[in-house]
C-alpha positions in Angstrom: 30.1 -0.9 -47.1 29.6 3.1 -48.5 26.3 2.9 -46.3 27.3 1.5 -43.4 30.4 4.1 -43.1 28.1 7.1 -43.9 25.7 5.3 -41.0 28.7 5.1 -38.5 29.5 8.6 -39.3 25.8 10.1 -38.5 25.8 8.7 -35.3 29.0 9.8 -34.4 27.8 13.3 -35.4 24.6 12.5 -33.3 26.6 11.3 -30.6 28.4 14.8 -30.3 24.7 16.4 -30.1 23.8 13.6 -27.3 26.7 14.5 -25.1 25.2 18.7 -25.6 22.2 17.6 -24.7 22.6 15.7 -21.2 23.2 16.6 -18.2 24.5 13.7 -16.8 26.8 11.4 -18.6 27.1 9.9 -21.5 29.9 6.8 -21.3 30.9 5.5 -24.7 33.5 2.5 -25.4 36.4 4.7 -25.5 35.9 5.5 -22.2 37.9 4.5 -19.0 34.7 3.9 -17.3 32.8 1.9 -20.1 33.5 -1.7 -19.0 32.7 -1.0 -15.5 29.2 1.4 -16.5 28.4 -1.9 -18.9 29.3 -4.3 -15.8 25.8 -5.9 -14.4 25.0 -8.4 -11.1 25.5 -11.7 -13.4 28.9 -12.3 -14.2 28.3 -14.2 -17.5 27.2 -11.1 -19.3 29.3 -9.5 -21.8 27.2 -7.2 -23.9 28.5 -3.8 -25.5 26.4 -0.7 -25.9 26.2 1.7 -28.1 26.4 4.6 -25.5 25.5 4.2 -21.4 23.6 7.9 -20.4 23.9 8.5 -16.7 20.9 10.6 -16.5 20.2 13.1 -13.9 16.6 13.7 -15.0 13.5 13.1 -16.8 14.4 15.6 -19.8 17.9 13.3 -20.0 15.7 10.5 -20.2 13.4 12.4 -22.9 16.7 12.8 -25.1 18.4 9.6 -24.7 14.8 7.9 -25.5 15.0 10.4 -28.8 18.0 9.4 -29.7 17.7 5.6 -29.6 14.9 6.3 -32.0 16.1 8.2 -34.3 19.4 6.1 -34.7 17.1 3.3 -34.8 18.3 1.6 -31.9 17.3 -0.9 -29.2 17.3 0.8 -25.6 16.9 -0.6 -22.4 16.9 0.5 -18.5 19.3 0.2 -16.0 18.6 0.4 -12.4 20.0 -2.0 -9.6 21.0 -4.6 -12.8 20.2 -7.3 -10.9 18.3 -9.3 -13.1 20.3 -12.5 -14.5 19.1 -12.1 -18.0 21.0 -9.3 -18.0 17.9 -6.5 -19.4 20.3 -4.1 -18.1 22.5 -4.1 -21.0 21.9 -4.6 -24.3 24.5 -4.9 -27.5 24.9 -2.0 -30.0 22.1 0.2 -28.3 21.6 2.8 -25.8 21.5 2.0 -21.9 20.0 4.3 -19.5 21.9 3.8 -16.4 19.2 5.8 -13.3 22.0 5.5 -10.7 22.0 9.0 -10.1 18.2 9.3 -9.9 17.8 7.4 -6.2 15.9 10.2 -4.5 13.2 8.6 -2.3 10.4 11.7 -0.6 8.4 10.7 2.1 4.8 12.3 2.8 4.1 10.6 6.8 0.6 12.5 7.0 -0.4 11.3 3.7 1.6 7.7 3.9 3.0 8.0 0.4 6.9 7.5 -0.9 7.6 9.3 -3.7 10.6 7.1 -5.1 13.0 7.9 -8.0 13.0 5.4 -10.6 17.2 4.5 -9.7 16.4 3.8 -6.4 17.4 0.9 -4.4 15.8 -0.7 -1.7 18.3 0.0 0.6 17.6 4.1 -0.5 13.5 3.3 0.2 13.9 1.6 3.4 16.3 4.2 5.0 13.7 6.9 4.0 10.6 4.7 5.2 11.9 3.7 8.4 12.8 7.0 9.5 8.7 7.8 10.0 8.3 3.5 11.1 6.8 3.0 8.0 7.7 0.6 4.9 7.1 -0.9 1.4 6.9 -4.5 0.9 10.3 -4.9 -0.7 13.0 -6.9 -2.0 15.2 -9.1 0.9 18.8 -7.9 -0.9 19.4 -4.1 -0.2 21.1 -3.6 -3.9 17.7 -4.5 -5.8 16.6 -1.6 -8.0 13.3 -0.4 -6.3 11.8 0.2 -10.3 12.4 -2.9 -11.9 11.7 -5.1 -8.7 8.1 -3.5 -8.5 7.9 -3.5 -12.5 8.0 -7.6 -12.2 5.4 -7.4 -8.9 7.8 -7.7 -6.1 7.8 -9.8 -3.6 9.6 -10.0 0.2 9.0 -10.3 3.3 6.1 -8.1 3.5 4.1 -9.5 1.1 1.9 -12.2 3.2 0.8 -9.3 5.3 0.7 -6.5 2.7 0.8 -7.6 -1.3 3.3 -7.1 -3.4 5.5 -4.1 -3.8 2.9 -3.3 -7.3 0.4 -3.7 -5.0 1.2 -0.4 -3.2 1.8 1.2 -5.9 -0.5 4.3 -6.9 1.5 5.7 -9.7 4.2 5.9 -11.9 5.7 8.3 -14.3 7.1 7.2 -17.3 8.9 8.4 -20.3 7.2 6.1 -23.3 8.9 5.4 -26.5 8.0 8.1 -28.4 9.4 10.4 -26.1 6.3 11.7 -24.0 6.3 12.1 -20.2 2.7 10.4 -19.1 1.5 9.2 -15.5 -0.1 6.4 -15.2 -2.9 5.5 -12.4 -5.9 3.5 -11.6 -7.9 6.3 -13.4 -5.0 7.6 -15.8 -3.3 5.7 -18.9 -5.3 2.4 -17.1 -4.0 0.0 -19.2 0.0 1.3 -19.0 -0.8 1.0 -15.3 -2.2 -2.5 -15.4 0.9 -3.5 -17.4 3.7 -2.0 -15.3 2.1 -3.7 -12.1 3.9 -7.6 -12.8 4.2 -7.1 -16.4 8.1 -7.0 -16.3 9.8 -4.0 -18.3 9.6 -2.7 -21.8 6.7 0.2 -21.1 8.9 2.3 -20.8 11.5 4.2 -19.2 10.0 4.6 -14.9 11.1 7.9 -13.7 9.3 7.7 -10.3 7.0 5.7 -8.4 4.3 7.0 -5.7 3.9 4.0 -3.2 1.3 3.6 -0.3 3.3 3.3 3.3 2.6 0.4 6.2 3.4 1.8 9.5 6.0 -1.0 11.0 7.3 -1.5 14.4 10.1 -0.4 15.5 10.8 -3.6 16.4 10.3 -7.1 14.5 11.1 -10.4 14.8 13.1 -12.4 12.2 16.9 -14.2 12.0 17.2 -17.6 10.4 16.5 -20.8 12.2 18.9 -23.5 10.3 18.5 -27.5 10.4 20.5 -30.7 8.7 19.2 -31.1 5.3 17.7 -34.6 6.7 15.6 -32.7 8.7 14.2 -30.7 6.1 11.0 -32.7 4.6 9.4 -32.5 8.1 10.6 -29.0 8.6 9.1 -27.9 5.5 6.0 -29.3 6.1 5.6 -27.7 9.2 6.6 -24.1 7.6 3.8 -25.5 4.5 1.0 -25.8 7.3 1.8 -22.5 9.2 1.3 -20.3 6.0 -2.1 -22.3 5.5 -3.1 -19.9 8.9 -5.7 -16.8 8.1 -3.0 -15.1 10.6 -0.4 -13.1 7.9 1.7 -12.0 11.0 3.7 -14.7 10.4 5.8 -15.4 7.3 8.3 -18.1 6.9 10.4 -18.8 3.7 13.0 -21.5 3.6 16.3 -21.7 1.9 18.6 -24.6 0.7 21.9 -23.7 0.9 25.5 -25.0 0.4 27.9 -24.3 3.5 30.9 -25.4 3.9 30.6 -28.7 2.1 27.5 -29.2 3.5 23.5 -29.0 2.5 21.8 -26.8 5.0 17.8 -26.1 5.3 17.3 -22.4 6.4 14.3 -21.2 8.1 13.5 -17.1 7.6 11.0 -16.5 9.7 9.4 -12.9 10.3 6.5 -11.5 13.1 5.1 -8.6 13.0 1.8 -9.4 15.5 1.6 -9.3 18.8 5.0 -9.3 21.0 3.8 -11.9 23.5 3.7 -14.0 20.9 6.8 -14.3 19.2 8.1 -18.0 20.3 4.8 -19.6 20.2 4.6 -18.4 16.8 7.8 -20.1 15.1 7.9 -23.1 18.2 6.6 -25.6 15.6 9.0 -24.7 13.7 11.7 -25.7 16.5 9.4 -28.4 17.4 9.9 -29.8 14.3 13.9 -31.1 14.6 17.2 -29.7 16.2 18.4 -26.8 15.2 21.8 -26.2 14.1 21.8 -22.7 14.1 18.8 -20.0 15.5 19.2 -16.7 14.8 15.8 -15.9 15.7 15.4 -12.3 17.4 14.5 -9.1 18.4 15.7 -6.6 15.7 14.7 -3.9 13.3 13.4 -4.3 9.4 16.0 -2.4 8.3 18.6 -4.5 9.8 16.7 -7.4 8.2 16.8 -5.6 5.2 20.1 -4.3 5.0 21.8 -8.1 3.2 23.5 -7.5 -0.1 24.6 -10.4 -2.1 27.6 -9.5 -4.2 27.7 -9.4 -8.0 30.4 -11.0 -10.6 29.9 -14.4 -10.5 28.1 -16.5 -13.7 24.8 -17.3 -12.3 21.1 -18.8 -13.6 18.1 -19.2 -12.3 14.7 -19.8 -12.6 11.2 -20.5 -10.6 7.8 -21.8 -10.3 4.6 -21.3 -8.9 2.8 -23.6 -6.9 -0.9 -23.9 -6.2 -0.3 -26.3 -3.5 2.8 -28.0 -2.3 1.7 -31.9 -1.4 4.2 -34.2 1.1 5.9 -36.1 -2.7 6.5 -32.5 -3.9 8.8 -31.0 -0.8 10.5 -34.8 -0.4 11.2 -34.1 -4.3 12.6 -30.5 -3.9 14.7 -32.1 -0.7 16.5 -35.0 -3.0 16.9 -32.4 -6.2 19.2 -30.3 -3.5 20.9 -33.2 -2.6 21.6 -34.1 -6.0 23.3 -30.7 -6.7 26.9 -31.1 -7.8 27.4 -27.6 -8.0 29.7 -25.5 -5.6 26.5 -22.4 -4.6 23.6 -23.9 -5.4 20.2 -22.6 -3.8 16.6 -23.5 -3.6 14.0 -21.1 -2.3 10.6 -21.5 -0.9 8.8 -18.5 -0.3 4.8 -18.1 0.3 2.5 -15.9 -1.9 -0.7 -16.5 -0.3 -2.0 -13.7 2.1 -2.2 -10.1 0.8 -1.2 -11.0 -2.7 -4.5 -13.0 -3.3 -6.4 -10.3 -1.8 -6.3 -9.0 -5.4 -7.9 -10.2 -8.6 -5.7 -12.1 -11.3 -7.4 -9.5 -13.6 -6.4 -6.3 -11.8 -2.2 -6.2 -12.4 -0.4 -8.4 -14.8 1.4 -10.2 -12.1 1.1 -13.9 -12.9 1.2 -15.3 -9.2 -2.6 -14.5 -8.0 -3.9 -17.6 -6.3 -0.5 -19.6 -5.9 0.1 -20.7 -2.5 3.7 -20.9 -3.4 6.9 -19.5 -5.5 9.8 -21.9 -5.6 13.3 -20.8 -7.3 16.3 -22.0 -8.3 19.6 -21.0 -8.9 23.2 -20.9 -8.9 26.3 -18.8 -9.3 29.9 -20.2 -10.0 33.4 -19.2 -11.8 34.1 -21.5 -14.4 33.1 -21.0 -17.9 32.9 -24.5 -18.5 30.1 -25.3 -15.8 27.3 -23.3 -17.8 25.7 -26.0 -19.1 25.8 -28.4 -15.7 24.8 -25.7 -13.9 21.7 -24.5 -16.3 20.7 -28.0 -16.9 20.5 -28.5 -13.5 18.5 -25.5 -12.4 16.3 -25.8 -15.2 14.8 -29.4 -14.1 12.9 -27.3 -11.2 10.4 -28.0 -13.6 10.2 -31.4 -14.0 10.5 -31.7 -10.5 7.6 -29.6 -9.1 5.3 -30.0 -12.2 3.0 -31.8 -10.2 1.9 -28.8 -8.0 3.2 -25.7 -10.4 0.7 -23.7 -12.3 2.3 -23.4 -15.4 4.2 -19.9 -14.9 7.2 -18.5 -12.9 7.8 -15.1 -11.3 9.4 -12.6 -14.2 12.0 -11.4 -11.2 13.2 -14.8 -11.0 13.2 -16.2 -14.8 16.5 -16.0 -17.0 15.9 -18.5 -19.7 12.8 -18.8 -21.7 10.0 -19.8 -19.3 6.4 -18.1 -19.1 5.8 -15.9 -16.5 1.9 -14.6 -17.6 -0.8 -17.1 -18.5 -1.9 -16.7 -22.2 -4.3 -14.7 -22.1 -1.9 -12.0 -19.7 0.8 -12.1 -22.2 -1.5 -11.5 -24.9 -2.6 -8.0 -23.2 0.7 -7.3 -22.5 1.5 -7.5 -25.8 -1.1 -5.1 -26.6 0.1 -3.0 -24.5 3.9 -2.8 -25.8 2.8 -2.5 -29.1 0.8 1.1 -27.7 3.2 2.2 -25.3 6.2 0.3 -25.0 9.9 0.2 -26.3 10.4 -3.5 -27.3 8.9 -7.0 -27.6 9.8 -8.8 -24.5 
């Protein structure tokens, strides 16, 4: 008891010497602003930390990193705090909150963004799009631009471009022991490796140098709804278009609750050749009625610009798929039906393309040579539903095992599934044990 008060008394000391030492903030539980700093997206998070530090800058970083290890305790990152394991926050330790580190630099002759680590998509595609060029990023505009590229990223770019690791060429980081390195191909390779689909726990990403796509002004995309009856032809048609060499077109498909009812959603996305815009999704429409088309002439960043609101309990989780066979998408069609829930939602987005342009070996992202990610999840209100509503996400597995490769998409995972085949997670292991600031 002696101990633990004369503990609780050194940090408060060390506290004092924090607040000195930061230029930002530093929000502790006696503040007014604590349980909203400590708030992240999934509503069924409660944790309490230590201290939040708003940093403004790398040398804030340095010192909230210093501090963590000299009080011995667990740190983690904030950026958009999207993720529904909640990494954002973290009981009894130190959360670095980048939100006032969204700078995003943009070089058009050399087609590089130079992207603060707190950035958000929406920061990177307001900067990109001013020159017509983008990033392959995340579809909701709130995603933090670090630890969406940290876990590969993937989006509507991605069939024609990679991932949003992919593009990257380098990343600074502040590593555990409080050093400021840079990691490249030819620089800190194997910190490089890992932050490319790895997931977080290298450290602390101050900023990220991406290569740029130049973009149209104007694209194609809008979402082409049918009845849920419809939906095992309709996907099969959206399966066979991806099987194209073309990657102007991608399509991902949703299954959404509205109103009461089950609806199939079509996203498709062109970037080819105008005179080809209906004939590319017309099999699509071919397929059944549509209730809804939203199909159109518009701009990326108005694709882009969809933010999902936080607050609500949620779950998920996902799969890869190295195929998906005619049994597997009338399976993923009845396990939406069977959904009791009030928001439940199925995704189907395509990995081939750009992504498998790259060798498993090259990033740690776990995805190379899947033709398919699928992804469940949920969000409700009620306490009470945690367990229906996990149970029920969770048998994604059971009912795609036939065509899944055995890992999920770290962006997408909040329980206890493998996102890295064995041999990946046993470099990344490696790797933390070098660099990083915890065993994840």
């Amino acid at each position: 008891m002696l101990r633990s008060a004369a503990l609780s008394a050194t940090r408060a000391r060390s506290v004092d010497g924090l607040i000195e030492e930061i230029d930002g903030e530093v929000v502790l539980p006696t503040h007014a602003e604590y349980d909203r700093a400590r708030r992240v997206f999934n509503g069924a998070i409660d944790r309490k930390p230590h201290a939040i530090v708003r940093a403004r800058g790398e040398r804030d970083i340095v010192n909230a990193v210093s501090y963590a290890r000299n009080n011995g305790l667990p740190l983690t990152v904030r950026g958009g705090g999207h993720h529904f394991a909640g990494y954002a926050a973290i009981d009894g330790g130190i959360t670095i909150d980048l939100a006032h580190m969204r700078q995003v630099q943009v070089e058009p002759k050399e087609r590089i963004a130079r992207v603060q680590g707190g950035a958000l998509w929406s920061d990177v595609e307001r900067a990109t799009q001013r020159y017509h060029f983008a990033i392959p990023g995340g579809t909701v505009s709130s995603v933090g631009a670090g630890g969406f590229t940290l876990g590969g990223g993937m989006g509507r770019l991605t069939r024609a471009y990679g991932l949003a690791a992919d593009n990257l060429l380098s990343a600074t980081i502040v590593t555990a022991d409080g050093r400021l390195v840079t990691a490249t191909e030819g620089e800190n390779e194997s910190l490089f490796w890992a932050i490319r689909g790895g997931g977080g726990g290298f450290g602390v990403v101050t900023s990220l140098d991406f290569r740029l796509h130049y973009l149209s002004p104007v694209v194609w995309g809008g979402a082409i709804g049918f009845r849920l009856e419809d939906a095992p032809q309709v996907l099969r048609v959206m399966r066979d278009l991806m099987l194209s060499p073309s990657r102007a077109l991608s399509v991902s498909a949703a299954i959404v609750r509205d109103g009461g009812r089950s609806l199939l959603v079509m996203n498709p996305f062109w970037i080819g050749d105008p005179a080809a815009v209906d004939s590319a999704v017309r099999p699509l429409r071919e397929a059944a009625t549509p209730v809804m088309d939203r199909y159109a002439p518009t701009s990326y960043l108005a694709l882009q610009s969809v933010d999902v609101p936080g607050g609500r309990r949620g779950w998920e989780t996902s799969a890869f798929l190295d195929q998906m066979f005619d049994d597997t998408i009338d399976a993923i069609v009845d396990y939406a039906a069977d959904a009791t829930l009030a928001a439940p939602r199925i995704a189907l987005l395509p990995v081939g393309g750009a992504v498998n342009d790259v060798a498993c070996s090259d990033s740690a992202f776990g995805g190379r040579g899947a033709e398919w990610l699928v992804q469940s999840g949920a969000s409700w209100d009620d306490k009470a539903q945690d367990a229906e509503a996990t149970d029920w996400i969770e048998r994604l597995h059971t009912v795609v095992a036939g065509d899944a490769t055995g890992v999920g998409y770290v962006n997408m995972i909040a329980g206890n599934r493998p996102a890295h085949s064995e041999w990946t997670r046993a470099r990344l292991r490696a790797v933390r044990e070098q660099w990083g600031m915890d065993q994840r």
